[in-house]
C-alpha positions in Angstrom: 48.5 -51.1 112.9 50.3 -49.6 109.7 47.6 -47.7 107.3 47.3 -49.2 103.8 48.4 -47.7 100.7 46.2 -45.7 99.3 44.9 -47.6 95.8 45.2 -46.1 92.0 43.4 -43.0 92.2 40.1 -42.6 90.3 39.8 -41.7 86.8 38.5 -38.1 86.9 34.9 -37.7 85.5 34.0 -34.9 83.4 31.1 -32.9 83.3 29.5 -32.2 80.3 29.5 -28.3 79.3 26.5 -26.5 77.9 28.1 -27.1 74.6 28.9 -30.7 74.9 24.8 -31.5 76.0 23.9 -29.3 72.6 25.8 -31.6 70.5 24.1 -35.1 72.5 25.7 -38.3 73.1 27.7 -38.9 69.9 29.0 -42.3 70.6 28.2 -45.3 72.9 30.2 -46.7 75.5 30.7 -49.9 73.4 32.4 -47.3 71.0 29.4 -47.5 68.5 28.2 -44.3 67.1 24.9 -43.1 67.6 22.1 -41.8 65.5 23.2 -38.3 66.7 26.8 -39.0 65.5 24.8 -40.0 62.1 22.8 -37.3 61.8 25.5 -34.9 62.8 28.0 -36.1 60.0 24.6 -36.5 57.9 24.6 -32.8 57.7 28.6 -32.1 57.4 28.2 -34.7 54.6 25.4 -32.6 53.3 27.3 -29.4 52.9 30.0 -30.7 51.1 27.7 -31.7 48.9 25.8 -28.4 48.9 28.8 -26.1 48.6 31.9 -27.5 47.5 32.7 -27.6 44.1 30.6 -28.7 41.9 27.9 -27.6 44.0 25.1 -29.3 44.9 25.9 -32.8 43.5 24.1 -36.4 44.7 27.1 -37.9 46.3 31.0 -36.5 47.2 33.5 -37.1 44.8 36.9 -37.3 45.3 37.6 -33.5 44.7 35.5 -32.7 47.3 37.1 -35.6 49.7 40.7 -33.3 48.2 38.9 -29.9 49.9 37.8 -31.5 52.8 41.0 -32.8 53.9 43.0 -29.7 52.7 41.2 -27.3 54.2 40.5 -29.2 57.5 45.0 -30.6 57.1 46.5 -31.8 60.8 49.6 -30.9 61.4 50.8 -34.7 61.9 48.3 -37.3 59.1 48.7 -40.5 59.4 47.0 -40.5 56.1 47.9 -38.7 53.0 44.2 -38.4 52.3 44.4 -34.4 50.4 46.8 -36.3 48.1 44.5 -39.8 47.6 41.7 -37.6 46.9 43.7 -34.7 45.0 43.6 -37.5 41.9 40.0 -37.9 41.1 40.6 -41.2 38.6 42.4 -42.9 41.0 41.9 -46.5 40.1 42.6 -47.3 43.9 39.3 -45.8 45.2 36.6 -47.7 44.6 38.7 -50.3 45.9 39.7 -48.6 48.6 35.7 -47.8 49.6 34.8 -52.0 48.9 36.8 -53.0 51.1 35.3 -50.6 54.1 32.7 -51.4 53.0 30.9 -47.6 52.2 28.7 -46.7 49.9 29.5 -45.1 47.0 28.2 -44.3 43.2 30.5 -44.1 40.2 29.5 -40.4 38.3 30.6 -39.0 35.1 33.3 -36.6 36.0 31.7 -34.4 33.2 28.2 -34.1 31.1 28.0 -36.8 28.7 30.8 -39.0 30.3 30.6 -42.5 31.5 30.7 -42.7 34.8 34.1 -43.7 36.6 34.5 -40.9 39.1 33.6 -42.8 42.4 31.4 -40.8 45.2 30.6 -41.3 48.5 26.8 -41.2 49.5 25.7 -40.1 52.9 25.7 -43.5 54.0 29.6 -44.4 52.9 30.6 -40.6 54.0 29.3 -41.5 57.2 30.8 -44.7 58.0 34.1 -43.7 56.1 34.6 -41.0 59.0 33.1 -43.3 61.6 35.6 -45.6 61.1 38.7 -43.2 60.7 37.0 -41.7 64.1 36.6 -44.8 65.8 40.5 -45.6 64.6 42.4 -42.4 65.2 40.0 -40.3 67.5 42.3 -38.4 69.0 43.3 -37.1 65.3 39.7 -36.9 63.7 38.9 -34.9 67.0 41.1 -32.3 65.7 40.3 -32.4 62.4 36.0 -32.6 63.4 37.4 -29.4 65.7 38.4 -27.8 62.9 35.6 -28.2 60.6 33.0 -27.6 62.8 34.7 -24.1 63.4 35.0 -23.1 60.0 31.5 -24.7 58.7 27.9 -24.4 59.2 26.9 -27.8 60.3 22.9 -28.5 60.5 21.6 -31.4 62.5 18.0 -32.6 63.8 17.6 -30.6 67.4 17.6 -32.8 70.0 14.3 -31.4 71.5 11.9 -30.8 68.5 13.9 -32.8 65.5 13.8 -29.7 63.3 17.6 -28.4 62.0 19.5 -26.5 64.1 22.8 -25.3 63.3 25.4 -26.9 65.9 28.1 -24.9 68.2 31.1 -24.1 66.8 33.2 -26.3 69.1 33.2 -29.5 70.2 34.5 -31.3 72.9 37.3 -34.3 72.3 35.2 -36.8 75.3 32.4 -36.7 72.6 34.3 -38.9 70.6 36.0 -42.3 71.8 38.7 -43.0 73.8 41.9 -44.2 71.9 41.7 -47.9 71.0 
Protein backbone atom coordinates (compact mmCIF):
# COMPACT_ATOMS: atom_id res chain seq x y z
CA UNK A 1 0.00 0.00 0.00
CA UNK A 2 1.41 3.46 -1.41
CA UNK A 3 2.66 5.74 1.68
CA UNK A 4 0.73 9.10 1.97
CA UNK A 5 2.04 12.42 1.32
CA UNK A 6 3.59 13.76 3.88
CA UNK A 7 1.14 16.99 5.17
CA UNK A 8 2.25 20.94 5.29
CA UNK A 9 5.15 20.84 7.50
CA UNK A 10 4.85 22.49 10.99
CA UNK A 11 5.32 26.05 11.65
CA UNK A 12 8.67 26.18 13.38
CA UNK A 13 8.47 27.35 17.14
CA UNK A 14 10.86 29.65 18.60
CA UNK A 15 12.37 29.68 21.76
CA UNK A 16 12.58 32.64 23.57
CA UNK A 17 16.30 33.93 24.27
CA UNK A 18 17.52 35.32 27.56
CA UNK A 19 16.73 38.59 26.11
CA UNK A 20 13.35 38.06 24.81
CA UNK A 21 12.13 36.60 28.59
CA UNK A 22 13.85 40.07 30.07
CA UNK A 23 11.57 42.05 27.96
CA UNK A 24 8.06 39.63 29.01
CA UNK A 25 5.27 38.85 26.90
CA UNK A 26 4.56 42.09 25.09
CA UNK A 27 1.54 41.24 23.27
CA UNK A 28 -1.29 38.58 23.46
CA UNK A 29 -2.16 36.08 21.05
CA UNK A 30 -5.42 37.88 20.29
CA UNK A 31 -2.92 40.63 19.09
CA UNK A 32 -3.76 42.86 22.23
CA UNK A 33 -0.97 44.42 23.96
CA UNK A 34 -0.19 43.77 27.40
CA UNK A 35 0.51 45.77 30.44
CA UNK A 36 4.27 45.01 29.80
CA UNK A 37 3.88 46.45 26.23
CA UNK A 38 2.27 49.59 28.31
CA UNK A 39 4.66 49.93 30.65
CA UNK A 40 7.52 49.43 28.27
CA UNK A 41 6.33 52.29 25.87
CA UNK A 42 5.24 54.03 29.23
CA UNK A 43 8.88 54.61 29.86
CA UNK A 44 10.12 55.26 26.02
CA UNK A 45 7.22 57.78 26.22
CA UNK A 46 8.76 59.06 29.35
CA UNK A 47 12.07 59.88 27.91
CA UNK A 48 11.03 61.76 25.25
CA UNK A 49 9.45 63.71 27.48
CA UNK A 50 12.48 63.87 29.88
CA UNK A 51 15.12 64.57 27.21
CA UNK A 52 14.07 65.74 24.04
CA UNK A 53 13.70 69.17 23.50
CA UNK A 54 12.13 71.13 25.50
CA UNK A 55 12.99 68.97 28.26
CA UNK A 56 11.06 67.68 30.69
CA UNK A 57 7.61 68.78 29.46
CA UNK A 58 3.94 67.15 30.61
CA UNK A 59 3.01 65.60 27.35
CA UNK A 60 5.04 65.13 23.59
CA UNK A 61 4.57 67.64 21.19
CA UNK A 62 4.90 67.43 17.83
CA UNK A 63 8.68 68.50 17.71
CA UNK A 64 9.45 65.77 19.79
CA UNK A 65 7.07 63.28 17.61
CA UNK A 66 9.70 65.21 14.45
CA UNK A 67 12.91 63.73 16.65
CA UNK A 68 11.52 60.58 17.30
CA UNK A 69 10.80 59.65 13.91
CA UNK A 70 14.02 61.27 12.47
CA UNK A 71 16.23 59.89 14.47
CA UNK A 72 14.68 56.38 14.64
CA UNK A 73 13.82 57.03 10.08
CA UNK A 74 13.24 53.33 8.15
CA UNK A 75 14.70 53.08 5.16
CA UNK A 76 11.09 52.35 3.41
CA UNK A 77 7.96 54.69 5.72
CA UNK A 78 4.88 54.08 4.77
CA UNK A 79 4.31 57.21 6.68
CA UNK A 80 5.90 60.49 6.27
CA UNK A 81 5.54 61.00 10.00
CA UNK A 82 9.36 63.22 10.53
CA UNK A 83 7.58 65.57 8.05
CA UNK A 84 3.69 65.50 9.78
CA UNK A 85 5.45 66.20 12.90
CA UNK A 86 8.33 68.56 11.48
CA UNK A 87 5.29 71.37 11.43
CA UNK A 88 4.31 71.80 14.97
CA UNK A 89 0.84 74.01 14.06
CA UNK A 90 -0.32 71.57 11.88
CA UNK A 91 -4.04 72.15 11.85
CA UNK A 92 -4.32 68.31 10.79
CA UNK A 93 -3.18 66.91 14.24
CA UNK A 94 -5.51 67.16 16.61
CA UNK A 95 -7.61 65.76 14.06
CA UNK A 96 -5.54 63.28 13.14
CA UNK A 97 -5.14 62.05 17.16
CA UNK A 98 -9.54 62.31 17.52
CA UNK A 99 -9.98 60.18 15.24
CA UNK A 100 -7.53 57.32 16.92
CA UNK A 101 -8.75 58.10 19.40
CA UNK A 102 -5.37 59.14 21.74
CA UNK A 103 -5.06 61.35 24.23
CA UNK A 104 -3.65 64.40 23.92
CA UNK A 105 -3.44 68.14 25.46
CA UNK A 106 -3.23 71.32 23.48
CA UNK A 107 0.05 73.46 25.07
CA UNK A 108 1.30 76.89 24.46
CA UNK A 109 4.13 76.47 22.06
CA UNK A 110 5.75 79.29 24.13
CA UNK A 111 5.36 81.19 27.78
CA UNK A 112 2.43 83.30 27.77
CA UNK A 113 0.81 81.72 24.56
CA UNK A 114 -2.54 80.19 24.19
CA UNK A 115 -2.44 76.86 23.85
CA UNK A 116 -2.71 75.21 20.22
CA UNK A 117 0.38 73.11 20.10
CA UNK A 118 -1.28 69.54 20.41
CA UNK A 119 0.66 66.81 22.74
CA UNK A 120 0.36 63.41 23.21
CA UNK A 121 0.11 62.14 26.93
CA UNK A 122 1.37 58.70 27.99
CA UNK A 123 -1.88 57.29 27.39
CA UNK A 124 -2.33 58.69 23.51
CA UNK A 125 1.61 58.00 23.02
CA UNK A 126 0.88 54.63 23.94
CA UNK A 127 -1.89 53.67 21.90
CA UNK A 128 -0.64 55.93 18.98
CA UNK A 129 2.33 53.30 18.63
CA UNK A 130 0.16 50.39 19.68
CA UNK A 131 -1.77 50.88 16.83
CA UNK A 132 0.96 51.69 14.23
CA UNK A 133 2.53 48.36 15.85
CA UNK A 134 -0.44 46.32 15.68
CA UNK A 135 -0.77 47.77 11.84
CA UNK A 136 2.74 47.65 10.33
CA UNK A 137 4.69 45.32 12.89
CA UNK A 138 7.08 44.27 10.76
CA UNK A 139 8.07 48.07 10.23
CA UNK A 140 7.61 49.47 13.95
CA UNK A 141 9.79 46.30 14.78
CA UNK A 142 12.58 48.00 13.07
CA UNK A 143 11.92 51.20 14.11
CA UNK A 144 11.30 49.86 18.28
CA UNK A 145 14.91 48.00 17.17
CA UNK A 146 16.31 50.96 16.57
CA UNK A 147 15.29 52.99 19.41
CA UNK A 148 15.72 50.68 21.99
CA UNK A 149 19.43 50.54 20.79
CA UNK A 150 20.12 54.05 20.80
CA UNK A 151 17.93 54.86 24.11
CA UNK A 152 17.75 54.14 27.65
CA UNK A 153 14.44 52.66 28.15
CA UNK A 154 13.23 52.08 31.94
CA UNK A 155 10.34 49.75 32.69
CA UNK A 156 8.79 48.01 35.93
CA UNK A 157 11.12 44.65 36.41
CA UNK A 158 9.17 41.78 35.96
CA UNK A 159 10.31 40.19 39.32
CA UNK A 160 10.20 43.09 41.96
CA UNK A 161 8.18 45.98 39.90
CA UNK A 162 11.00 48.44 40.52
CA UNK A 163 12.68 50.22 37.14
CA UNK A 164 15.05 48.38 35.35
CA UNK A 165 16.57 49.62 32.36
CA UNK A 166 15.69 47.05 29.39
CA UNK A 167 18.23 45.22 26.81
CA UNK A 168 19.35 46.88 24.11
CA UNK A 169 17.65 44.57 21.56
CA UNK A 170 14.64 43.15 20.97
CA UNK A 171 13.34 40.43 19.26
CA UNK A 172 10.74 40.91 16.15
CA UNK A 173 8.27 37.59 17.58
CA UNK A 174 7.68 40.00 20.61
CA UNK A 175 5.57 42.01 18.51
CA UNK A 176 2.56 40.58 16.28
CA UNK A 177 2.52 38.76 13.37
CA UNK A 178 1.60 40.81 10.17
CA UNK A 179 -2.20 41.32 9.87
Amino acid sequence: MPTPPPGPAPAPQWEASPVDLKWGVLFKADGNPTERWIKILGGLGQHLMDEFRPENTLVITPGKMAAFYSLHKLEQEIFPFTEIFRHPHNATLPDLYQRLACEYFLVPSEPNAHPTLPGLTLAGWTHWVTLFTQAYPHEEAQRLAKAVTALPINAPSLLDGKPERLPKQISRHLLPPAP
